[in-house]
N, C-alpha and C positions, 0 to 999 in steps of 0.2 A: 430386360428382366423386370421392369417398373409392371409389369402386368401379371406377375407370379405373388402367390399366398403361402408362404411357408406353412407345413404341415410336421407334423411327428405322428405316429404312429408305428401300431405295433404290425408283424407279419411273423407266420409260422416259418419256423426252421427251414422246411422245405423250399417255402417264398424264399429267403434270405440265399439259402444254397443256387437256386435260378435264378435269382438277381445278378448275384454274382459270377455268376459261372456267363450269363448270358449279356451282360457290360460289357465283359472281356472279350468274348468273340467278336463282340458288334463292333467293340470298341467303342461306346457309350457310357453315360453316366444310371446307374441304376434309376436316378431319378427320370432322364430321360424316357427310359421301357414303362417306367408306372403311370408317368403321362403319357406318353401313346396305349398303353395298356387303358386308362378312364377314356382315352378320345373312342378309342374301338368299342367299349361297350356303351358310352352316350349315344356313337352312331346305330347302334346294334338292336339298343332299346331306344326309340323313338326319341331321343336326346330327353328323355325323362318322363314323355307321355306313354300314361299307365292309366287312362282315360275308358279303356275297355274298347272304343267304338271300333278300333281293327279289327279285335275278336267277334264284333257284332256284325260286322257287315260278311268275315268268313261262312261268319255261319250261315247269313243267309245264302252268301255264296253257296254251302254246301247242300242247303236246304234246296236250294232251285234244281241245283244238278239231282237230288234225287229223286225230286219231282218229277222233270224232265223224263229220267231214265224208269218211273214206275209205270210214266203213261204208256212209252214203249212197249211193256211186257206184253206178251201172247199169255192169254191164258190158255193152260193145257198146251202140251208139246205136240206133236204130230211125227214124231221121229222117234225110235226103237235106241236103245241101247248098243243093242247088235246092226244095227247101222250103219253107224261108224268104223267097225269093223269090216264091215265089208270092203272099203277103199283099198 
């Protein structure tokens, strides 16, 4: 415990009604779920990088795929509606 920072704070009603209800099940310390509760969203959110460059590189990510998929295109269809119906 020489590496724990005591905290106080507050939590809404609901927070306190699942702390508690949810210690008991585990069979853990409330405190315990709060700290696995901050470990899961440090991993969740980049353990606190909020730098933007993942959102930078998606997008180009999605910029290429759409590229990619515009060259593809046929211009103008060659196929009827009722075409497809016929199968």
């Amino acid at each position: 415990m020489a590496d724990m920072v005591r905290k106080q704070l507050y939590v809404r009603r609901r927070h306190d009604d699942f702390l508690r209800r949810r210690s008991s099940e585990l069979g853990v310390t409330e405190a315990e779920i709060v700290r696995d509760s901050l470990d899961s969203h440090a991993s969740y959110s980049g353990s606190g990088r909020n730098d933007g460059s993942a959102w930078a590189a998606e997008e180009a990510f999605i910029d290429e795929l759409v590229s990619a998929a515009q060259s593809r295109v046929v211009s103008g269809r060659t196929w009827h509606s009722d075409d497809l119906h016929e199968r």
